[in-house]
Structures are given as C-alpha cells and as structure tokens.
PADO-151399 format. One line per 8 residues: number of its first residue (from 1); for each residue x, y, z of N, C-alpha, C, O, CB. Coordinates in pm, 1 decimal. Glycine has a CB too. Layout:
NUM	X Y Z X Y Z X Y Z X Y Z X Y Z  ...
This chain:
1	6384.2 -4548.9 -2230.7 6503.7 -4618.5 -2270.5 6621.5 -4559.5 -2193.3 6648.6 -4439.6 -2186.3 6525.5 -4608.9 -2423.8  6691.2 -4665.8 -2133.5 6809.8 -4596.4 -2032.9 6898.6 -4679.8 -2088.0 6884.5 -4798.0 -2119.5 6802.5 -4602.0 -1852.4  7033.8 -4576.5 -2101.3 7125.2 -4652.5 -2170.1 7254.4 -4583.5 -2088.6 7263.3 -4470.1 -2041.6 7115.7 -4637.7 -2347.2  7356.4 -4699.2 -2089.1 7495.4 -4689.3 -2025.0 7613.9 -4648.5 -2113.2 7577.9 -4648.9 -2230.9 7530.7 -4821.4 -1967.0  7744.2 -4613.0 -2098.3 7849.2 -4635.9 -2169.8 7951.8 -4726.2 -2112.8 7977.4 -4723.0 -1992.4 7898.7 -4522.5 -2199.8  8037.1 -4841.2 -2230.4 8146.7 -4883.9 -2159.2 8207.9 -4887.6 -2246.5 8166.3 -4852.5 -2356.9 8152.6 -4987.4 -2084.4  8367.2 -4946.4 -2217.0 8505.3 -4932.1 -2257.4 8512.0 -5041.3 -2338.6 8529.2 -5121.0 -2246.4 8612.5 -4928.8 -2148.0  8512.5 -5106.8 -2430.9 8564.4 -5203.0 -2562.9 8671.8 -5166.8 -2611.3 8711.4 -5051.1 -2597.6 8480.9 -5209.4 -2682.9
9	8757.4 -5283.6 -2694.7 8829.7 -5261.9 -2810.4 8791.4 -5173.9 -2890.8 8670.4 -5192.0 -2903.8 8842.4 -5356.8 -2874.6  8820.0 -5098.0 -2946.1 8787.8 -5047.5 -3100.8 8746.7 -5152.3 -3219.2 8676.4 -5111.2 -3311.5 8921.2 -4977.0 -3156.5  8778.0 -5248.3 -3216.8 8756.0 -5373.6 -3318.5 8603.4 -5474.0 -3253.7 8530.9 -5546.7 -3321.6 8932.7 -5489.2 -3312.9  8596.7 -5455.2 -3158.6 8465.2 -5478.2 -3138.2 8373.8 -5409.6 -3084.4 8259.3 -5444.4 -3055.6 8455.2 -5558.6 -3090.9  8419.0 -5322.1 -3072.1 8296.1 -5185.8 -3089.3 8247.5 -5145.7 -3229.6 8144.1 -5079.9 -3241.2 8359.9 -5034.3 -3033.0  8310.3 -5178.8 -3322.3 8325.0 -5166.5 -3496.0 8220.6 -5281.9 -3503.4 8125.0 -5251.0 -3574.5 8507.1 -5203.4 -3588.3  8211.8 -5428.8 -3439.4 8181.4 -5509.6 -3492.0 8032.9 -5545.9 -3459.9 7944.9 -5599.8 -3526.9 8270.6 -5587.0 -3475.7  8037.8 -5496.3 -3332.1 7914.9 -5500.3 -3231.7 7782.0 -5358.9 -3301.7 7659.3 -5368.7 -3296.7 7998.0 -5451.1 -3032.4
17	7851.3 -5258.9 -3351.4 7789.2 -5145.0 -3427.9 7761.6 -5237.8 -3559.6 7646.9 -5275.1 -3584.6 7897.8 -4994.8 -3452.1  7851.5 -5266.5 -3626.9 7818.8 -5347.1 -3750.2 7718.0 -5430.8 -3786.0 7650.1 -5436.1 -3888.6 7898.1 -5413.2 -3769.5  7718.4 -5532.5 -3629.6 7587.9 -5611.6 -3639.2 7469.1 -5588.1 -3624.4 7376.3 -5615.5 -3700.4 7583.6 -5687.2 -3580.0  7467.0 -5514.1 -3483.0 7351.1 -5477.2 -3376.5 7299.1 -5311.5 -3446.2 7185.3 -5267.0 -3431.8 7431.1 -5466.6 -3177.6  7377.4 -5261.3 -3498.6 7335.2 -5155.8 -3527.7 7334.0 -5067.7 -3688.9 7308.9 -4954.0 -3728.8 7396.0 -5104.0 -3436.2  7374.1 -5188.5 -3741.9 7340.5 -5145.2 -3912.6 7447.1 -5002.5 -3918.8 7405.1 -4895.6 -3962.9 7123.4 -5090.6 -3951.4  7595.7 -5020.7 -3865.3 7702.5 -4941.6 -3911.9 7649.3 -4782.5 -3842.7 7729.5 -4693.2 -3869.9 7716.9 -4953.9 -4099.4  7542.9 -4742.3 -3769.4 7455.2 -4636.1 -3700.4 7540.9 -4604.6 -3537.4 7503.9 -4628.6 -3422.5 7270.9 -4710.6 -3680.2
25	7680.8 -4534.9 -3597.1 7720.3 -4527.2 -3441.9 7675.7 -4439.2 -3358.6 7727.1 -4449.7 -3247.2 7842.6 -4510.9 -3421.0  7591.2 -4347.2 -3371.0 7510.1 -4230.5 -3292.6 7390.7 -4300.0 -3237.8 7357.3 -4252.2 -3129.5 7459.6 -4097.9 -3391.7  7314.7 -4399.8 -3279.8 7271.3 -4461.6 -3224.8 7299.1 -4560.9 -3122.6 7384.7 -4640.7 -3160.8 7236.6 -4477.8 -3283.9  7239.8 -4590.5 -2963.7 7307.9 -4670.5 -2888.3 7267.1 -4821.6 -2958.6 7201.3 -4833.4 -3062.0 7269.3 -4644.2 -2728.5  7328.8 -4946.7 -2867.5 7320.3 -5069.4 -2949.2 7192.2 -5186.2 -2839.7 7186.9 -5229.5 -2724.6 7518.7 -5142.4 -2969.0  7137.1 -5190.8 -2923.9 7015.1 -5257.2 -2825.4 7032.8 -5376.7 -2856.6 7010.1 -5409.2 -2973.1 6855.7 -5218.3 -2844.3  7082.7 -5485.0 -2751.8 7080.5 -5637.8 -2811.9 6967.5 -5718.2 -2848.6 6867.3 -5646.9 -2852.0 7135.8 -5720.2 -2726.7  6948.6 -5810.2 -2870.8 6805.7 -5870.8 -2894.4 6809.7 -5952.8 -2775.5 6919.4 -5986.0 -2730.6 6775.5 -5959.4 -3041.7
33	6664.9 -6001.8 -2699.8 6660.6 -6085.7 -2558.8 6707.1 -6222.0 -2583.1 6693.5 -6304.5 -2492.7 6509.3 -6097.3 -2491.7  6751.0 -6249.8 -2674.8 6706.1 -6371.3 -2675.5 6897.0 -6440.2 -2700.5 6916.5 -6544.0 -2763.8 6559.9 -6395.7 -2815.5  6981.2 -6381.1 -2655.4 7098.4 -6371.5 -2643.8 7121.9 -6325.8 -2517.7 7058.8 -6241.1 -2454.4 7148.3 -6306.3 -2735.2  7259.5 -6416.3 -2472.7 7304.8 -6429.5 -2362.5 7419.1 -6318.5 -2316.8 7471.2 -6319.6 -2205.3 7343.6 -6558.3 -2362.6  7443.5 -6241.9 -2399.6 7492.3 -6109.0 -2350.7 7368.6 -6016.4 -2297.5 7399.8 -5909.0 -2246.0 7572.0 -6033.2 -2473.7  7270.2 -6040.9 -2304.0 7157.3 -5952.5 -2295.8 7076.6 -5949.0 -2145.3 7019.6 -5862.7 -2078.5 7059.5 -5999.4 -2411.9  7113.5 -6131.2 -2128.7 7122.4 -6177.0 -1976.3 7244.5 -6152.1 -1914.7 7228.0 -6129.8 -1794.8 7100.1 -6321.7 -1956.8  7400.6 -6145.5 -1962.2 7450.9 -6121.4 -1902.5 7464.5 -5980.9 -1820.2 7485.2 -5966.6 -1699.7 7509.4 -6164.3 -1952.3
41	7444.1 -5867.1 -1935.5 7418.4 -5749.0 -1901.9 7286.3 -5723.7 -1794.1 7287.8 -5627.5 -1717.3 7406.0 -5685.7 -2028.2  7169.4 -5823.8 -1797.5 7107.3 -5764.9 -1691.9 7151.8 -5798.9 -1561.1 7137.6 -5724.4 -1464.1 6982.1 -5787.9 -1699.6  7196.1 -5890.9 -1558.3 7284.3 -5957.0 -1462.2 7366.5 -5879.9 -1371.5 7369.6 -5870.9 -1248.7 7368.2 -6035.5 -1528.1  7437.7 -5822.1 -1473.6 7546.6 -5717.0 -1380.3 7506.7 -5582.9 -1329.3 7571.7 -5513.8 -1250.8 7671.7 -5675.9 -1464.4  7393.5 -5555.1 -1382.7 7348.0 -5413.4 -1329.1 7287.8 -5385.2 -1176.9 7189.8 -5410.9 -1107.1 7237.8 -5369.9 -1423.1  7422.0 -5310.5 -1173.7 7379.9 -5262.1 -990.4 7326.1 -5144.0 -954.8 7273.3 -5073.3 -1040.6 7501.3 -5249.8 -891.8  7331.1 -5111.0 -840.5 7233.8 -4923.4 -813.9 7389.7 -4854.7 -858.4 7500.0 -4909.2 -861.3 7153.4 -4852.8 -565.4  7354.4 -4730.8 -886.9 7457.5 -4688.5 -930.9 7515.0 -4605.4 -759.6 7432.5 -4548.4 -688.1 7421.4 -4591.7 -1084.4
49	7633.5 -4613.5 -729.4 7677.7 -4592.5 -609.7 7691.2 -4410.7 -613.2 7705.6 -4345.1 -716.4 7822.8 -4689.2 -585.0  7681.2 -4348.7 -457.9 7670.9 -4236.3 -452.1 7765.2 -4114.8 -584.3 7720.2 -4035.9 -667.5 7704.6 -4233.3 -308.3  7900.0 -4151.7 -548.2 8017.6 -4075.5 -589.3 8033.1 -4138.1 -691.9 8146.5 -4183.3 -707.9 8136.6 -4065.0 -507.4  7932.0 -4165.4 -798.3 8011.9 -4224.2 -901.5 8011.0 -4156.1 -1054.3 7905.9 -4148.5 -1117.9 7964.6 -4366.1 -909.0  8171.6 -4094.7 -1120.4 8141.9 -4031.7 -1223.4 8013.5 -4098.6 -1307.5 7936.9 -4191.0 -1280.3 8265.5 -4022.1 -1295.1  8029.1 -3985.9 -1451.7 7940.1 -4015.7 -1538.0 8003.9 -4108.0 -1621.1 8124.1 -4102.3 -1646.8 7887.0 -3907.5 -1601.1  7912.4 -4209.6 -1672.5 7930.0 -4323.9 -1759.8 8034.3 -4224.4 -1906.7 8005.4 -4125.1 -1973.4 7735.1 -4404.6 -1809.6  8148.5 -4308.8 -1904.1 8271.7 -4244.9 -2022.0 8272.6 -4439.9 -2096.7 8277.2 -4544.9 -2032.7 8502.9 -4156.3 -1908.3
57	8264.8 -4414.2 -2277.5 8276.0 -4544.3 -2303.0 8331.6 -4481.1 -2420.1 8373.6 -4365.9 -2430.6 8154.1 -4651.8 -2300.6  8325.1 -4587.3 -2520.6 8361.5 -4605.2 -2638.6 8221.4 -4659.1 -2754.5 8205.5 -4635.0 -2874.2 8482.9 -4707.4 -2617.0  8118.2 -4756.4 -2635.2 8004.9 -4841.2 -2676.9 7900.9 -4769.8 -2581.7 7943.8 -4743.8 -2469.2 8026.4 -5016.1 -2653.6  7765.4 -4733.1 -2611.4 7631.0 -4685.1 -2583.4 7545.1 -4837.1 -2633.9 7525.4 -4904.7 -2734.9 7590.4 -4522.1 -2683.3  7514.1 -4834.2 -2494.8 7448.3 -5008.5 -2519.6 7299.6 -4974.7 -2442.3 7320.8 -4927.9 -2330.4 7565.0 -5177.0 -2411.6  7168.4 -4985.8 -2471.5 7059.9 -5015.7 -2390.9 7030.2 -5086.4 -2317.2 7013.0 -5198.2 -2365.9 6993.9 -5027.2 -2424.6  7008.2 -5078.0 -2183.2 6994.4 -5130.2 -2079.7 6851.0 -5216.9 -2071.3 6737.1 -5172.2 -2058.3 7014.3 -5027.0 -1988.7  6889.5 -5338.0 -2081.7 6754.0 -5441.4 -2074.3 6692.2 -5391.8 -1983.5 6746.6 -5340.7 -1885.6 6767.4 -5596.0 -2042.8
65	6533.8 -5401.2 -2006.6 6432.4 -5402.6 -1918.9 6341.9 -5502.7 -1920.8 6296.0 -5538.2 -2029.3 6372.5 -5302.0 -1926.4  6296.1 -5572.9 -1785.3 6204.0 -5675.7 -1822.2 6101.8 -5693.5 -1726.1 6109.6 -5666.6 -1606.2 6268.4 -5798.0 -1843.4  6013.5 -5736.7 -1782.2 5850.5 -5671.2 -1713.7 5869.4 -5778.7 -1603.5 5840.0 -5897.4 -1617.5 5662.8 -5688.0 -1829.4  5941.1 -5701.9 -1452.1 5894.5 -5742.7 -1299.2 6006.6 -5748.1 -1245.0 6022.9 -5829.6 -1154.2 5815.7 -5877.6 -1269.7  6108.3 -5667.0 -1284.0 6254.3 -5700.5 -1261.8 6310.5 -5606.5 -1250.3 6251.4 -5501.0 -1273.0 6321.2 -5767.9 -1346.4  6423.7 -5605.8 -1217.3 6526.4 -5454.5 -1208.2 6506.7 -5355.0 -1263.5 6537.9 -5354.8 -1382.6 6649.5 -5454.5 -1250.0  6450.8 -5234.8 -1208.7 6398.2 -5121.4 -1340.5 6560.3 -5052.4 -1387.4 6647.3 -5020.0 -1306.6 6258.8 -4955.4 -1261.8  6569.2 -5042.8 -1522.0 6700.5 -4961.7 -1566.1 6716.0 -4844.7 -1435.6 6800.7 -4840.9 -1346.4 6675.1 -4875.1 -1744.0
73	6615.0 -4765.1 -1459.0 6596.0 -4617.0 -1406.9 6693.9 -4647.8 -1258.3 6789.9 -4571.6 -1247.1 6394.8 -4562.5 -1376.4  6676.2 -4752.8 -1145.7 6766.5 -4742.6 -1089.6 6863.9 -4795.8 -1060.9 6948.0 -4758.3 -979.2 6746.1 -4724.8 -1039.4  6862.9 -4945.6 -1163.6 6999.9 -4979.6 -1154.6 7066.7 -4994.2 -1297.5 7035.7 -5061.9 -1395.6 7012.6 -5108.6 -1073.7  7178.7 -4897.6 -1270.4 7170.2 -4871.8 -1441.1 7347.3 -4851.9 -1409.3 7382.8 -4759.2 -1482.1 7045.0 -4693.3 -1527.7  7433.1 -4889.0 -1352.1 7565.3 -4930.5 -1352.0 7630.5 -5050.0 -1418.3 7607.1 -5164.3 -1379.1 7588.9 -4940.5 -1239.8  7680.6 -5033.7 -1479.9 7813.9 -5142.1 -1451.6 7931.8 -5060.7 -1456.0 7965.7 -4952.5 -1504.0 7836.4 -5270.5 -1571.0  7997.1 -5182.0 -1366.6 8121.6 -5112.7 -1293.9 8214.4 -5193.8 -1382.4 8187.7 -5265.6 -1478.7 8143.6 -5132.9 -1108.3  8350.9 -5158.8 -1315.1 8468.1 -5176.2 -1422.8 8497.0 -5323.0 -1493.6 8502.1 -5355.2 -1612.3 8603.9 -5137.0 -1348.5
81	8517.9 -5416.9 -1341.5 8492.9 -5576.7 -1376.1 8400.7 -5618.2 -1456.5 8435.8 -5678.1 -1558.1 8462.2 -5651.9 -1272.5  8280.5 -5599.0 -1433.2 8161.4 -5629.0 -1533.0 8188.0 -5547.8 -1672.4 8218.6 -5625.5 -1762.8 8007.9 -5577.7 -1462.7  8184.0 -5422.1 -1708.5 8281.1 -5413.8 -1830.3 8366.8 -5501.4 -1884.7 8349.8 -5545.1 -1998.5 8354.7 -5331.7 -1816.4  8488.1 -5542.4 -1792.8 8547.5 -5658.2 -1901.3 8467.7 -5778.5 -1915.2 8463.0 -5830.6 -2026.7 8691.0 -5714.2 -1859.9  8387.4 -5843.9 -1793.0 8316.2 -5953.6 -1842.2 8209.0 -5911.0 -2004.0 8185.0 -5989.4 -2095.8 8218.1 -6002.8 -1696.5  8174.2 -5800.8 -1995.3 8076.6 -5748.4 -2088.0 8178.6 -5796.1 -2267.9 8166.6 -5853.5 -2376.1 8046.6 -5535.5 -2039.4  8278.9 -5711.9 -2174.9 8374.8 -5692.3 -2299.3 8435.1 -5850.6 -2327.3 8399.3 -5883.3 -2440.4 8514.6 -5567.6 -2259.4  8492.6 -5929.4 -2280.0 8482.8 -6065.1 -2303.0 8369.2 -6155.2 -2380.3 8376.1 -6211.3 -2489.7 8489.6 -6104.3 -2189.5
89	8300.1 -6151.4 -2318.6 8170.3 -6176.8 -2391.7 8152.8 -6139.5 -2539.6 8098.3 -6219.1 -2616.0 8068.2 -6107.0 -2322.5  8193.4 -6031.3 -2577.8 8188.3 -5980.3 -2675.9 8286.0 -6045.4 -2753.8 8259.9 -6069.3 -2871.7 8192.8 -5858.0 -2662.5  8391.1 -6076.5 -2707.4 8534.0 -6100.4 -2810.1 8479.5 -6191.6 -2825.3 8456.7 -6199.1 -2946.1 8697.1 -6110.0 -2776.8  8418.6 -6318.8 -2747.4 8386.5 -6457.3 -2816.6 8286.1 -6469.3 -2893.3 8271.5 -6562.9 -2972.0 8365.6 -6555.7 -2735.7  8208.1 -6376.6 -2877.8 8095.8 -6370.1 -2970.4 8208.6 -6349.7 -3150.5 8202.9 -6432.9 -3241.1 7966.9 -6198.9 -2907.9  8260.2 -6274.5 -3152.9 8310.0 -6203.9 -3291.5 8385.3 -6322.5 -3324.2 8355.4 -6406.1 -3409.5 8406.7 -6048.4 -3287.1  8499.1 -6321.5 -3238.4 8566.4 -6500.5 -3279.5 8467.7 -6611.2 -3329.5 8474.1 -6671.1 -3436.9 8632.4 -6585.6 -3129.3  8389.2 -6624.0 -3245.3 8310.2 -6725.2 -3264.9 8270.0 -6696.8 -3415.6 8318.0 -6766.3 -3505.2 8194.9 -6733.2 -3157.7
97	8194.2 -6609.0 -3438.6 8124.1 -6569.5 -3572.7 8206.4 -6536.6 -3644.8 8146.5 -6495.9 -3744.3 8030.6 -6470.9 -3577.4  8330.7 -6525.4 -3663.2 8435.0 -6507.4 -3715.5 8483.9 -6633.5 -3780.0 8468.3 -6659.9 -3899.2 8513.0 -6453.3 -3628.7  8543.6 -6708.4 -3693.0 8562.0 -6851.7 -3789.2 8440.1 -6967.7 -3833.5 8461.4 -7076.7 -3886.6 8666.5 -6943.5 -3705.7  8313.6 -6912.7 -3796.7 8226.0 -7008.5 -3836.0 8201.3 -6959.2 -3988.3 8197.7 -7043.3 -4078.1 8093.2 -7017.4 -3736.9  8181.6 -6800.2 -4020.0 8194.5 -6728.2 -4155.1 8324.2 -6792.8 -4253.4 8291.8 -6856.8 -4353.4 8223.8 -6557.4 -4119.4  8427.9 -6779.3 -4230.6 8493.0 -6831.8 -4316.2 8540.6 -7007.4 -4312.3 8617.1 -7077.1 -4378.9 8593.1 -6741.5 -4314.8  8465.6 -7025.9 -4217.4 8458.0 -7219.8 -4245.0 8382.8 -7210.1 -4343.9 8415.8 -7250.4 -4455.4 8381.1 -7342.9 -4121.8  8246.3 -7143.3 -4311.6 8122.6 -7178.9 -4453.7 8155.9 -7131.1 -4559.7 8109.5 -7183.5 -4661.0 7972.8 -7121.1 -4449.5
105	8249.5 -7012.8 -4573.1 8264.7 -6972.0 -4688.0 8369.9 -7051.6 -4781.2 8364.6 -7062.7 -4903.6 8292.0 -6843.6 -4670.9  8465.8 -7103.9 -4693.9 8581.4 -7193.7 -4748.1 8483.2 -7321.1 -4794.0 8499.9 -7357.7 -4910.3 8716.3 -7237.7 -4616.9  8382.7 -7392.6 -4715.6 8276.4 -7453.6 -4814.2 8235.7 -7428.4 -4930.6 8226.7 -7526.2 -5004.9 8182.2 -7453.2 -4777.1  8197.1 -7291.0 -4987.6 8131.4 -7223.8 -5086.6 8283.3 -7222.3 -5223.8 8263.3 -7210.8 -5344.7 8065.0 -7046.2 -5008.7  8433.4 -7238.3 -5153.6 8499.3 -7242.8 -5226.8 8648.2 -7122.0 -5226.7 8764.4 -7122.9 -5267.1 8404.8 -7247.2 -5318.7  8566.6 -7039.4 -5163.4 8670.4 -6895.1 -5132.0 8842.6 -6920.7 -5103.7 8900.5 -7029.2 -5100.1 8607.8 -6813.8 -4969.2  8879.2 -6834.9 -5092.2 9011.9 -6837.1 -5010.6 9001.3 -6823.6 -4901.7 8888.4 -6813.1 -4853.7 9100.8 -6756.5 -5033.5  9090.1 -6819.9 -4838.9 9049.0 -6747.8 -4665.0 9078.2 -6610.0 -4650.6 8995.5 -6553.8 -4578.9 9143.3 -6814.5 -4528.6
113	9215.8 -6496.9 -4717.8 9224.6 -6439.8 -4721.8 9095.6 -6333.4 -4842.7 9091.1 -6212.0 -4862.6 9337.1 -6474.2 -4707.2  9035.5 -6412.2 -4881.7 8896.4 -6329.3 -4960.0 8774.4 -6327.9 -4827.1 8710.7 -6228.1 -4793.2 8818.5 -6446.4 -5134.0  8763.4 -6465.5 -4765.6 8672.9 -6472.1 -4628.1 8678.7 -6410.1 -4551.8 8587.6 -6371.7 -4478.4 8670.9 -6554.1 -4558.8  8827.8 -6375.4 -4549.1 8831.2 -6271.6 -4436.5 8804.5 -6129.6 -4456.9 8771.1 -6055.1 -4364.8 8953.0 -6272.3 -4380.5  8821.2 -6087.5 -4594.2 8829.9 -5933.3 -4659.6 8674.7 -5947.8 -4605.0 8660.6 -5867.3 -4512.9 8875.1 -5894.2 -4865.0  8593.5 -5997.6 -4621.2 8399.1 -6041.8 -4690.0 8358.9 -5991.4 -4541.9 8284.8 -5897.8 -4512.1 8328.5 -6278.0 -4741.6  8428.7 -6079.8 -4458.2 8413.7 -6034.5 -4272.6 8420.1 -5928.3 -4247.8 8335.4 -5868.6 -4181.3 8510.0 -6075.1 -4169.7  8540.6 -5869.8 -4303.9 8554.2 -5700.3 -4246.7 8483.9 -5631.9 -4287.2 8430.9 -5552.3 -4209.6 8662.9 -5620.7 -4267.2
121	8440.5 -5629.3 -4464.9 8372.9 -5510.4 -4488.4 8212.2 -5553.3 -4486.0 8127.7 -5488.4 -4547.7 8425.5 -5442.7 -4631.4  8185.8 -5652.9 -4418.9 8038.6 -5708.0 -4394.8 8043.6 -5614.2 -4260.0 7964.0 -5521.0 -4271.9 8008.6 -5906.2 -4375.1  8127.9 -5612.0 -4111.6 8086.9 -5546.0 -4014.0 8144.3 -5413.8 -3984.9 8144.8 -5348.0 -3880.8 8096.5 -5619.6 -3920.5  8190.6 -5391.6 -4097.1 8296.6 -5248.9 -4108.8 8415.0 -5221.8 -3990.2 8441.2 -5125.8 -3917.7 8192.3 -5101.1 -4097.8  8468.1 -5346.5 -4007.3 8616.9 -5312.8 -3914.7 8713.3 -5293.0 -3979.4 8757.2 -5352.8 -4077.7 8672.8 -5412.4 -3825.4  8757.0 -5188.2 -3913.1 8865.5 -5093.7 -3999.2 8994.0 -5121.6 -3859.3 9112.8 -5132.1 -3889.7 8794.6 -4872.1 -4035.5  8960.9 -5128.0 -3752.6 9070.5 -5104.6 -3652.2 9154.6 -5240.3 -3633.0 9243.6 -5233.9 -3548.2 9005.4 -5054.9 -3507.5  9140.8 -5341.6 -3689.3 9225.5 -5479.7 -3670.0 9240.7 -5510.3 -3878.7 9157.8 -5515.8 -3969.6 9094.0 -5646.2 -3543.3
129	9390.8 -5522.5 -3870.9 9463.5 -5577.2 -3959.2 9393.7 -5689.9 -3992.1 9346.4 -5766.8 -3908.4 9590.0 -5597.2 -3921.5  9381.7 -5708.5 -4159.1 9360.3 -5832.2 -4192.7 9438.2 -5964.3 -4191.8 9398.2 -6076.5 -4223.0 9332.6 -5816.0 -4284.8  9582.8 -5916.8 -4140.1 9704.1 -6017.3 -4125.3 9659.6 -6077.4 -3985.5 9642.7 -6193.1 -3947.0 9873.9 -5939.2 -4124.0  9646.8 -5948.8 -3922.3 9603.1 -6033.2 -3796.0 9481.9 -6131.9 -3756.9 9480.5 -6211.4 -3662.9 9590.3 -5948.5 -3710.8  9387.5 -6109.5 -3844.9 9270.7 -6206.1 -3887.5 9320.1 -6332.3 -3874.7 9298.0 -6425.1 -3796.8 9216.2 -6189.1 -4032.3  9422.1 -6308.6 -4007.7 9482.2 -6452.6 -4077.4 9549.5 -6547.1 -3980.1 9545.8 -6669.2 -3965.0 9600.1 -6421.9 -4193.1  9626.1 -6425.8 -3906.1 9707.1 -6498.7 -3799.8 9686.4 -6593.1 -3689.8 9760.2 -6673.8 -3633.4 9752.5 -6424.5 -3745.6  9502.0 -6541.6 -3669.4 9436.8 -6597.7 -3570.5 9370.0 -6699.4 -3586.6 9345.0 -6789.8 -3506.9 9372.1 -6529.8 -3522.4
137	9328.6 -6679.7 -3731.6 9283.9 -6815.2 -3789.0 9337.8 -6935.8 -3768.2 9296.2 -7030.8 -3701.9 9286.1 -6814.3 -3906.9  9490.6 -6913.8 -3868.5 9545.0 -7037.6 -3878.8 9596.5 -7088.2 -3740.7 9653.8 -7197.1 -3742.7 9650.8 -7033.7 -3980.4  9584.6 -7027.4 -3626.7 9640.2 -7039.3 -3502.1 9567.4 -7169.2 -3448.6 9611.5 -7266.7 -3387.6 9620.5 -6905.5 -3413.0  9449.8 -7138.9 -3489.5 9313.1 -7177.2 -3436.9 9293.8 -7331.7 -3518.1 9287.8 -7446.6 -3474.3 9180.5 -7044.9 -3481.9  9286.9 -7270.1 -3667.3 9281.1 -7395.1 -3720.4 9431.3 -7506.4 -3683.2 9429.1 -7629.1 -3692.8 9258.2 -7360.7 -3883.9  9513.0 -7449.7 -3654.4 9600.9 -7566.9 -3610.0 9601.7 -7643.0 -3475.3 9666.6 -7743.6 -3446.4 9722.6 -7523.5 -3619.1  9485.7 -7548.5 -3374.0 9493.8 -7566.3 -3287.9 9350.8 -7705.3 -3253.0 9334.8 -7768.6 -3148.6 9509.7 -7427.9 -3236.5  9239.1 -7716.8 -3430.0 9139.4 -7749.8 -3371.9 9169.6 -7873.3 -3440.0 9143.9 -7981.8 -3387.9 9011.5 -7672.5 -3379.6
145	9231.8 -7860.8 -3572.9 9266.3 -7990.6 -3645.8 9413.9 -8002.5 -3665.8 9492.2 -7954.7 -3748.0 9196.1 -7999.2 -3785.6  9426.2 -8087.6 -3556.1 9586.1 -8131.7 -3559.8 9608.9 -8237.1 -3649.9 9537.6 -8331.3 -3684.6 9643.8 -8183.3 -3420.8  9680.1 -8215.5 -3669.3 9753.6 -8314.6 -3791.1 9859.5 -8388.4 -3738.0 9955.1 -8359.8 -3666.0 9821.1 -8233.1 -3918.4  9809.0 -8515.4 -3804.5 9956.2 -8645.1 -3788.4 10053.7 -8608.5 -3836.0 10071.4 -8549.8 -3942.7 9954.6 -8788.4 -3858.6  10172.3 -8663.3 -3707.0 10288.5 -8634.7 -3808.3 10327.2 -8718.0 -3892.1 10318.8 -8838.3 -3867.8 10396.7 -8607.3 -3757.8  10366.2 -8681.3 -3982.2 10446.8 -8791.6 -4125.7 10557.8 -8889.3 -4040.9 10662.0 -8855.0 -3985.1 10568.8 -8668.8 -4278.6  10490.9 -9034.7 -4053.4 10575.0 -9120.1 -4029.8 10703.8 -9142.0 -4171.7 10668.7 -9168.4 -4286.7 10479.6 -9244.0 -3993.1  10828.8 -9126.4 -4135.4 10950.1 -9185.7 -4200.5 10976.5 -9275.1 -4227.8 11030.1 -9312.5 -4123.5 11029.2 -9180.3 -4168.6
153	10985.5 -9362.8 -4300.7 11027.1 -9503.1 -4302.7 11204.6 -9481.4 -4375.2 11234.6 -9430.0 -4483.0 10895.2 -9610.0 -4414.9  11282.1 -9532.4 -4285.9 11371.8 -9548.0 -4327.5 11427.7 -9699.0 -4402.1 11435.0 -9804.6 -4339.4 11422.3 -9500.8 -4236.9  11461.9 -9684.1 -4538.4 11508.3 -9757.6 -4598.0 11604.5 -9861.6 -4584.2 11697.5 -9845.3 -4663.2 11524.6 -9706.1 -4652.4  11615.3 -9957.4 -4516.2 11754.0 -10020.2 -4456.5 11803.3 -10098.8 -4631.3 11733.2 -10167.7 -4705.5 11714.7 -10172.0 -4282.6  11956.0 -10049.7 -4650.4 12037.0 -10072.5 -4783.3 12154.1 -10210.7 -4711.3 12215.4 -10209.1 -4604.5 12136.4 -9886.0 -4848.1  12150.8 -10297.0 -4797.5 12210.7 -10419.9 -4721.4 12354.4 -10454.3 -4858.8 12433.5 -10547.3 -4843.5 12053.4 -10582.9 -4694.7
C-alpha cells in the first residue's frame, strides 16, 4: 500500500475522513474504485521527479493500484495542479451530497437549519460554520428554483 499526502480545506478533509474513513484520521483514506475521484487520482499520478521534497498534506489518501497499470511504487506523485484538481473534485463531491441530504430530509419534514446540524455531525465537520452552510444553500436554492415575479395589477379608480 503506497500512499501520498495533499493539501485540502480543513472542511473537506473533515468530510472526506468522515465518509471514507469512519472519523479514523491516523488512518490514510482509501477511495472505493468504483468512483471517479479514484480514476481521477490514477490519472494524475506521475514518476515522482528527481528534487522533489517529501509529500507535506493535510489528507493521506491511498494510491490506486490496478492489475496492469501504473505501479504506485513508481509513480506515486501528484504535483501541485493536480492537488487542486484532486481538491476540486472533492468540494463537488460534499456540495453535491450536501444539498441532496437536506433536499431528502426537507422531504422527511425537517427544517433546513436541523438538516444541516444532521450533515455536520453525520461527517464531523467542525471547521465550516453552520451559517455558512445555510448561506450556501439558500444561494443555491435560489439559484436552481427561480421564482416568478409577482405580477401587480394596478387598479385604475375612474
């Protein structure tokens, strides 16, 4: 098992541990294959170049291996760009699973500000405000269901 470090948010390094790793941050985070961060990550792995420090992160992630293909053992880099693609990847994943959780739960009847509490302490994020949750929500929801504006009818008085 060969494993890398990279640079994340704190809020999805919380979230990515939360899911992938049952809240176990000493443990690195092994994705499952069958997810497209898992291809993306093999994707980006290059030889690791002569002069290059040692892997410094925030996230310990396992390096896919797949029977006939890039062995970890020697290409076991990612470099800075691929980090943020890594790290991108990641934010849409949490967004994504983020408002699909409290759509279903607002089905079930909840508030949103209870949907959202249920989110955090389901993946143990402690480093992003629950205001800011909220904030992003309703951003979103205004952004996906727009609303008509109220036609006026003005009264003509004779």
């Amino acid at each position: 098992m060969v494993t890398t470090k990279i640079e994340v948010k704190n809020h999805l390094k919380e979230y990515i541990v939360g899911r992938y790793n049952q809240f176990d941050d000493k443990t690195p985070v092994r994705f499952p294959d069958q997810l497209d961060i898992y291809v993306l990550v093999w994707d980006l792995l290059v030889k690791r170049p002569v002069n290059c420090p040692v892997d410094s992160g925030n996230l310990e992630i396992v390096l896919p291996e797949r029977y006939g293909a890039k062995s970890p053992s020697y290409y076991n880099y990612i470099g800075s760009r691929s980090q943020k693609r890594i790290e991108k990847k990641i934010e849409i994943m949490m967004w994504t699973d983020f408002r699909e959780f409290v759509e279903t739960e607002r089905l079930k009847g909840y508030s949103i500000i209870h949907c959202i509490s249920r989110f955090i302490s389901k993946y143990g994020i402690s480093s992003i405000s629950e205001d800011a949750l909220v904030k992003s929500y309703y951003r979103w929801r205004n952004r996906v269901y727009e609303r008509d504006k109220r036609a006026y009818n003005k009264k003509k008085y004779q």
